[in-house]
C-alpha positions in Angstrom: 0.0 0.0 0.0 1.2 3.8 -0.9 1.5 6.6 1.2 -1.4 8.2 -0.4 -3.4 5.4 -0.8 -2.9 4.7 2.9 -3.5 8.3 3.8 -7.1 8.0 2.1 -8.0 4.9 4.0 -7.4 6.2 7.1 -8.9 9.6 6.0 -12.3 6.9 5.3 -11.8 5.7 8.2 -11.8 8.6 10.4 -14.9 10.0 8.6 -16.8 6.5 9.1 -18.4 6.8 12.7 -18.8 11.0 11.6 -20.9 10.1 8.5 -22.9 6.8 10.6 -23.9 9.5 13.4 -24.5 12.2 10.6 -26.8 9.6 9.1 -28.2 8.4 12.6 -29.5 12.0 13.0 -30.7 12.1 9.9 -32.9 9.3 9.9 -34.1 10.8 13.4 -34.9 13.9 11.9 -37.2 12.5 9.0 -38.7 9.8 11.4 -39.5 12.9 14.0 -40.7 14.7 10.6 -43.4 12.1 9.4 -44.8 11.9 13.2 -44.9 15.8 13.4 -46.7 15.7 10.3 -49.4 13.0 11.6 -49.6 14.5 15.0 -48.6 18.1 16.1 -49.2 19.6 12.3 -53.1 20.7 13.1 -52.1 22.8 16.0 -48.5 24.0 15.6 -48.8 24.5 11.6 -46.1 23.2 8.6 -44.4 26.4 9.6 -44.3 25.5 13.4 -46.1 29.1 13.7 -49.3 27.9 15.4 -52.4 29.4 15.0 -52.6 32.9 16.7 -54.3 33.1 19.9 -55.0 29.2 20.1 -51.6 27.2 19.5 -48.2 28.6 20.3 -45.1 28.5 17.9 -42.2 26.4 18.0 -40.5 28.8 16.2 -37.4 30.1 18.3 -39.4 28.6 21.1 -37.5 28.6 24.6 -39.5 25.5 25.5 -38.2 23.8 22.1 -34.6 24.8 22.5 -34.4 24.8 26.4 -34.1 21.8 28.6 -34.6 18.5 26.8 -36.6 17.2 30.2 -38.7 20.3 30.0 -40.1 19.9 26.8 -40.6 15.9 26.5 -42.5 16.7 30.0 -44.8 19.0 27.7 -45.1 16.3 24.8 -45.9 13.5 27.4 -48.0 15.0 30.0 -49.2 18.5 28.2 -50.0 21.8 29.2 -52.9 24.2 29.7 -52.8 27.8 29.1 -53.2 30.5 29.2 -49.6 31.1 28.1 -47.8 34.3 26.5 -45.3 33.4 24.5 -43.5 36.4 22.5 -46.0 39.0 24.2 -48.8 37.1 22.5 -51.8 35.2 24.4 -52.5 31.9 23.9 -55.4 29.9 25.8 -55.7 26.3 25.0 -54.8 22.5 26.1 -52.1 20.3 24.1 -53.2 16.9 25.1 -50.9 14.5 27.0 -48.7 12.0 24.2 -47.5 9.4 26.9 -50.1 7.1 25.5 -50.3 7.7 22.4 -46.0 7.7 21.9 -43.5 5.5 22.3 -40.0 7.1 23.6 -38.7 6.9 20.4 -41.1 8.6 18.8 -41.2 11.5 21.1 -36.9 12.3 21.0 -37.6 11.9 16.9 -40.3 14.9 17.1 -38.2 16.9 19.4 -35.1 15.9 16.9 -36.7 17.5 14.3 -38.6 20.5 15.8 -35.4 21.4 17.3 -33.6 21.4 14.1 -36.0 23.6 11.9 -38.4 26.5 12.3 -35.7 28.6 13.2 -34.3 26.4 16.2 -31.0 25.3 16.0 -30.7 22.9 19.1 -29.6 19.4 19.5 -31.0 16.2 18.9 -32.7 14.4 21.9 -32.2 10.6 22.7 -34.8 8.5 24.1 -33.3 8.1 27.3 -33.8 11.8 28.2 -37.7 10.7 27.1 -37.8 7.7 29.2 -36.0 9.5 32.3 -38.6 12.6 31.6 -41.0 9.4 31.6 -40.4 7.7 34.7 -39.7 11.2 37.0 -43.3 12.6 36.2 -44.9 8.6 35.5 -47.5 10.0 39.0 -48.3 13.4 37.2 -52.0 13.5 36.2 -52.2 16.9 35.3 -51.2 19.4 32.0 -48.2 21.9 32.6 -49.1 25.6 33.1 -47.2 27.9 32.0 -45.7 29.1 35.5 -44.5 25.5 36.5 -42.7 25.2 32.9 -41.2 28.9 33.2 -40.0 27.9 37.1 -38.0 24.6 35.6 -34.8 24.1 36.9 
């Protein structure tokens, strides 16, 4: 084997696991896609920009691009407004998903809502679902507003 040619294979080789997790998330991202699309679209919008005074936006959202915990608390157990999000009111209830979504599901909708309408946050693994899961498994009620804007 050449210099060069050995160069290049370890040059393939050091992109390997790089391109795997590049295509890990990607495959995340268009799972996460296809369930936004079934499930969160008639509230929150293609764009993610909600419906004013009804649905918030995810767009830029602090809840989207905060703590991981924080928002698969609000995709599994829900919230009830009223909430203001960007000076703007918003008074409805996003139903609970803990039934309805496995753990997978949920880190693959917060994958891709946190990678587009504006957000530019991390991916999110199941386990952070799961742990989000089993802390709040006793919580029967929606979030409000004031118990998601005290999280620590």
């Amino acid at each position: 084997m050449t210099k060069k040619s050995l160069a290049l294979f370890c040059a393939a080789l050091a992109l390997t696991p790089f391109t795997r997790a590049q295509d890990a998330a990607a495959d995340q991202v268009a799972e996460g896609k296809k369930n936004y699309m079934m499930i969160c679209i008639a509230c929150h919008q293609p764009t993610g920009m909600g419906l004013p005074a009804v649905f918030p936006p995810l767009t830029k959202s602090p809840y989207v691009n905060g703590s991981p915990e924080r928002f698969a608390s609000i995709i599994l157990k829900g919230n009830a407004g009223p909430f203001t999000v960007d000076g703007k009111p918003f008074n409805q209830i996003m139903p609970a998903q803990e039934a309805a979504l496995t753990d997978e599901k949920i880190a693959a909708v917060m994958t891709f809502v946190r990678a587009n309408f504006g957000n530019t946050s991390g991916p999110v693994t199941a386990a952070v679902v799961a742990e989000a899961r089993k802390k709040f498994t006793d919580r029967k009620t929606p979030w409000t507003q004031a118990e998601l804007d005290a999280w620590k």
